[in-house]
C-alpha positions, 0 to 999 in steps of 0.5 A: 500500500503507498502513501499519497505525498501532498504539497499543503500548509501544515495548519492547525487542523491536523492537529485540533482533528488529533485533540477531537479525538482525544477529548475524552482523554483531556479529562483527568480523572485522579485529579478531577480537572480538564487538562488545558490545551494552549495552542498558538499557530503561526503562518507556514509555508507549503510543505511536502508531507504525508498528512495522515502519517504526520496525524499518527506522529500528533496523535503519539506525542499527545497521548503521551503528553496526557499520559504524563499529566495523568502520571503527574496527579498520581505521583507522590513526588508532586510535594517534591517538584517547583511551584511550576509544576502546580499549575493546572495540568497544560499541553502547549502546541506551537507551529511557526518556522524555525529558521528559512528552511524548516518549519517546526511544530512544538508541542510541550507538557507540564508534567513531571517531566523524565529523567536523562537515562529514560530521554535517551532511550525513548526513540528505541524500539520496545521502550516503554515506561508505562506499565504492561498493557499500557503501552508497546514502547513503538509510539515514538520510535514510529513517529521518529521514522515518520519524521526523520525517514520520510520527511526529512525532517528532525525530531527531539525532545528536551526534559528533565524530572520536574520540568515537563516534556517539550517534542520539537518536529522540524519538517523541511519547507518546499 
């Protein structure tokens, strides 16, 4: 089965389809609160991409980010984190161009954050943190191929335990 590469405007609505559908998820259930989505959407270029395939990258990013924030409500270590970590649980969602050749799209939580030795392992096949049957540990390492090996393009992420979690896509612009 191929896969259809268009020329478009990466714009916000691959991304808000992708928060449609984990709706039900924003809801955190140990914590009783909605979890905040702050997105600000700059104006990009045409890019070429494989809009669905940059959907599942969204889609595996996000459900993490919730993950995180669901972890941060059940974790005791929360009277040990900063103050900042006590705001309400908030996913940030960013696009604008990184630089004349790239676009980027950030996407960032406030969670509790991961420490060196787990940042550097989460594009590894089979990887997972998450509990038996939570998770197959091929989320990141699919979307690490999708962004990296059929887009050109770069992806990363920054974090330390207490800090929250930050994923940079970097997609070439045509």
């Amino acid at each position: 089965i191929g896969y259809l590469i268009f020329t478009l405007r990466i714009s916000s609505e691959g991304i808000d389809s992708t928060l449609v559908i984990l709706q039900s998820r924003l809801q955190l259930h140990s914590k009783g609160e909605t979890i905040k989505i702050i997105k600000k959407y700059g104006d990009l270029p045409l890019v070429e991409c494989y809009p669905r395939q940059l959907n599942q990258v969204f889609m595996n990013i996000l459900s993490n980010a919730i993950d995180a924030l669901e972890d941060s409500g059940n974790s005791r270590m929360m009277d040990r984190l900063p103050c900042s970590s006590y705001q309400s649980p908030t996913i940030f969602i960013r696009t604008e161009m990184s630089d004349p050749t790239y676009l980027a799209i950030t996407i960032a939580d406030n969670g509790i954050g991961m420490s060196e030795e787990v940042r550097k392992r989460i594009f590894d096949p089979f990887f997972t943190t998450k509990p038996v049957g939570k998770g197959t540990g091929m989320g990141l390492p699919i979307s690490y191929q999708i962004i990296v090996n059929q887009h050109n393009g770069q992806l990363y992420c920054t974090s330390a335990p207490g800090q929250g979690t930050e994923f940079v896509i970097k997609i070439p612009v045509v």
